[in-house]
ChimeraX commands (.cxc) that place a marker at each C-alpha (Angstrom):
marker #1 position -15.65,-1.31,-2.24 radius 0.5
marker #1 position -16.85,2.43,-2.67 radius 0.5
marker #1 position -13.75,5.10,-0.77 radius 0.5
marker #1 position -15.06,8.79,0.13 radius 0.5
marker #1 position -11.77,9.40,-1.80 radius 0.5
marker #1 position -13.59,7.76,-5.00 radius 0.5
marker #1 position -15.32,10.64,-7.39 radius 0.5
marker #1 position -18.57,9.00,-9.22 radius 0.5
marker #1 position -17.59,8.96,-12.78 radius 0.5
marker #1 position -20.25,9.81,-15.00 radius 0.5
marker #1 position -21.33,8.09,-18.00 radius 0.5
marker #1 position -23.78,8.72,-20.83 radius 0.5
marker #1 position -26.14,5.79,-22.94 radius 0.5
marker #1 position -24.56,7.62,-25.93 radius 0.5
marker #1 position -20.86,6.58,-25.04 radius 0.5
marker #1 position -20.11,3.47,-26.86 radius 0.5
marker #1 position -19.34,1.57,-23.80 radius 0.5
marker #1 position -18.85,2.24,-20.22 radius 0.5
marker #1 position -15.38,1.67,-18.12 radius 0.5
marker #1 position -15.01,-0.48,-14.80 radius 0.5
marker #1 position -15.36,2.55,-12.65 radius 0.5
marker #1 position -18.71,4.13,-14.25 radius 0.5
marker #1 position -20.08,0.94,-13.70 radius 0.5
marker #1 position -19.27,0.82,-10.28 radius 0.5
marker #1 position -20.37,4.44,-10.01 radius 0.5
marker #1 position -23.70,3.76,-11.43 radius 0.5
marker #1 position -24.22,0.70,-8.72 radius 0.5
marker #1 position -23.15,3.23,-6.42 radius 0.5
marker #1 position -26.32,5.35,-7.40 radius 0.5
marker #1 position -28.88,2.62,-7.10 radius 0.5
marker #1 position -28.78,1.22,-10.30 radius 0.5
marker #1 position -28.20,-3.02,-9.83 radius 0.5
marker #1 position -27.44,-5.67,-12.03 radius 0.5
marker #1 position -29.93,-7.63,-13.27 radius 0.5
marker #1 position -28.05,-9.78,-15.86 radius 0.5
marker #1 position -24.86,-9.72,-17.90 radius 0.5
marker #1 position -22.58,-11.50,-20.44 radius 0.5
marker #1 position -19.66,-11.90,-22.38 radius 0.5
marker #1 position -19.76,-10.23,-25.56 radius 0.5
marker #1 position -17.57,-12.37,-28.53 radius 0.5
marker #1 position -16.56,-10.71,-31.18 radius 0.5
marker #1 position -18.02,-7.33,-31.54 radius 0.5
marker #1 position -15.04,-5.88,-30.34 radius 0.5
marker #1 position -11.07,-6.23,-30.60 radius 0.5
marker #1 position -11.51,-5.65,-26.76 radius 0.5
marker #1 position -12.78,-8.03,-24.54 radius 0.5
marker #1 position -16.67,-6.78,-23.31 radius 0.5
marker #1 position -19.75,-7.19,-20.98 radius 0.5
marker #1 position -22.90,-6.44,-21.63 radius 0.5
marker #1 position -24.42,-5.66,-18.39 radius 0.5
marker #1 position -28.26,-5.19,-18.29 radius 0.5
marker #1 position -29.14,-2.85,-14.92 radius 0.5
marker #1 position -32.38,-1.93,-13.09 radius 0.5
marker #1 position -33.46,0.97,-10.75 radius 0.5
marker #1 position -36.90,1.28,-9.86 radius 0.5
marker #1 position -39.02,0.83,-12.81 radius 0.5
marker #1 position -35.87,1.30,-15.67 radius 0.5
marker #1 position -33.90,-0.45,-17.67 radius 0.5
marker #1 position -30.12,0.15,-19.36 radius 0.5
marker #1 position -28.12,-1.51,-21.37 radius 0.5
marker #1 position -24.67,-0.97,-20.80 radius 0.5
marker #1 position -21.44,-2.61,-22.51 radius 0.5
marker #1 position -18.70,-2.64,-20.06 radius 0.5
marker #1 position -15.31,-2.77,-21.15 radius 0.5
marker #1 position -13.10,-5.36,-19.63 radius 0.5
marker #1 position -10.77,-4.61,-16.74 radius 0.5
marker #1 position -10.10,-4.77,-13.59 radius 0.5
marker #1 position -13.21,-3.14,-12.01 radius 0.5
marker #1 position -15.48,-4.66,-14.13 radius 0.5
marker #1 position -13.31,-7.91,-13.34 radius 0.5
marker #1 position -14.20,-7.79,-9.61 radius 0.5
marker #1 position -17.92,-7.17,-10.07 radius 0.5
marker #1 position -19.11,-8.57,-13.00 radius 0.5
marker #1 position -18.78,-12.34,-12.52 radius 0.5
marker #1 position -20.93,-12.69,-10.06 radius 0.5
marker #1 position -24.01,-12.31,-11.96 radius 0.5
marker #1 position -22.78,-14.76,-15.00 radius 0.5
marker #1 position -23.93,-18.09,-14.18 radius 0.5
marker #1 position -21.12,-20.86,-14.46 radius 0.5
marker #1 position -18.52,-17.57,-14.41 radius 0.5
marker #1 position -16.31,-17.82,-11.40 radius 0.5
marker #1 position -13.16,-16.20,-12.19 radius 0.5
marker #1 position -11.30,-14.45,-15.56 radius 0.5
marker #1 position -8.16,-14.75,-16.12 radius 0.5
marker link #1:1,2 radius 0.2
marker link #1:2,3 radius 0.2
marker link #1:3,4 radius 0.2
marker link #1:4,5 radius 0.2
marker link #1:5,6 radius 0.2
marker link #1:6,7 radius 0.2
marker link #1:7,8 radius 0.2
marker link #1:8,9 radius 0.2
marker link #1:9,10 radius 0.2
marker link #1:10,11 radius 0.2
marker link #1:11,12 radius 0.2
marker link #1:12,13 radius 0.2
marker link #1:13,14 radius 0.2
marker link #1:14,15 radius 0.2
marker link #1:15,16 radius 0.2
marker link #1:16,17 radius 0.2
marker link #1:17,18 radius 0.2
marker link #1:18,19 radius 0.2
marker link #1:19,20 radius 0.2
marker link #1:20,21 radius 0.2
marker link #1:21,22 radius 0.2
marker link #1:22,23 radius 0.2
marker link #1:23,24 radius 0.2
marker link #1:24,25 radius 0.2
marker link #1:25,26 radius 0.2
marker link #1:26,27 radius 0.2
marker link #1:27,28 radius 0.2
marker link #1:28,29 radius 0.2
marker link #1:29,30 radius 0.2
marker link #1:30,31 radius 0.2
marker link #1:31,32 radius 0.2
marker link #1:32,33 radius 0.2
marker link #1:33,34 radius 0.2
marker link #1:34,35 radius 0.2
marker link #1:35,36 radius 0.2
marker link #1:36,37 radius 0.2
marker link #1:37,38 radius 0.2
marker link #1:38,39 radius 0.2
marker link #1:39,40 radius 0.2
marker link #1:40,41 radius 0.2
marker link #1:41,42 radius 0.2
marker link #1:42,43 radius 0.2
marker link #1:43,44 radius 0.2
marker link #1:44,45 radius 0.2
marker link #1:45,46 radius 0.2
marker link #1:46,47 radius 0.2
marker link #1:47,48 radius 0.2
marker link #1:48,49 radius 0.2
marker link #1:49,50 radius 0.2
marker link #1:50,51 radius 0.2
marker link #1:51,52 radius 0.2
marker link #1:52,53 radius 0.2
marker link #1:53,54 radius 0.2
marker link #1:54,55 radius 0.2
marker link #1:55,56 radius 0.2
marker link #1:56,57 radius 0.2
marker link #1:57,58 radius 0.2
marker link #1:58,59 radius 0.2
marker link #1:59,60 radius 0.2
marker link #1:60,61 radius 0.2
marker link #1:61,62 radius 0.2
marker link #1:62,63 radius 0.2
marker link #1:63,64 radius 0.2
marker link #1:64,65 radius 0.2
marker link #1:65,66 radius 0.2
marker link #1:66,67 radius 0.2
marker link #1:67,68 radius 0.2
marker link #1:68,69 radius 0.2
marker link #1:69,70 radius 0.2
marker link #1:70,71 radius 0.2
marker link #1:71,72 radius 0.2
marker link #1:72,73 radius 0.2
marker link #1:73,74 radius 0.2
marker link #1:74,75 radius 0.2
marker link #1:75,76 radius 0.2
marker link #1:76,77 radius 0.2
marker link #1:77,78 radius 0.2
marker link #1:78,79 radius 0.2
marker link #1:79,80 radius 0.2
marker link #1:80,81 radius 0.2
marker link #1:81,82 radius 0.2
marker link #1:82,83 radius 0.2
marker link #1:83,84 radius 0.2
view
């Protein structure tokens, strides 16, 4: 999943949400999802909220919809298989 090509992009807890590929570079960093959802209507864009765990701490992180997020995130939502 992860290329040596890839750069880690960074993100902060004070950026409103996170992207596909800052979520992917936090699970590259040890940080592993715990739990997550679909957010409905908090946003005009379609959302996660993705609750991850390293060690002994916790983040919150809303996780705009995409591709990335796509291929990682529904795994870890119960009865979630596949978005279209």
């Amino acid at each position: 999943m992860w290329s040596d090509t890839m750069r880690l992009r960074h993100w902060s807890p004070s950026e409103g949400y996170a992207s596909g590929d800052s979520l992917l570079s936090l699970l590259t960093t040890g940080w592993e999802i715990s739990a997550a959802s679909r957010v409905q209507g908090k946003s005009p864009a379609p959302m996660f909220n993705v609750t991850l765990v390293r060690a002994d701490e916790t983040l919150e992180v809303l996780v705009l919809d995409g591709p990335v997020a796509r291929s990682i995130v529904p795994r870890y939502i119960p009865g979630l298989q596949q978005i279209v």
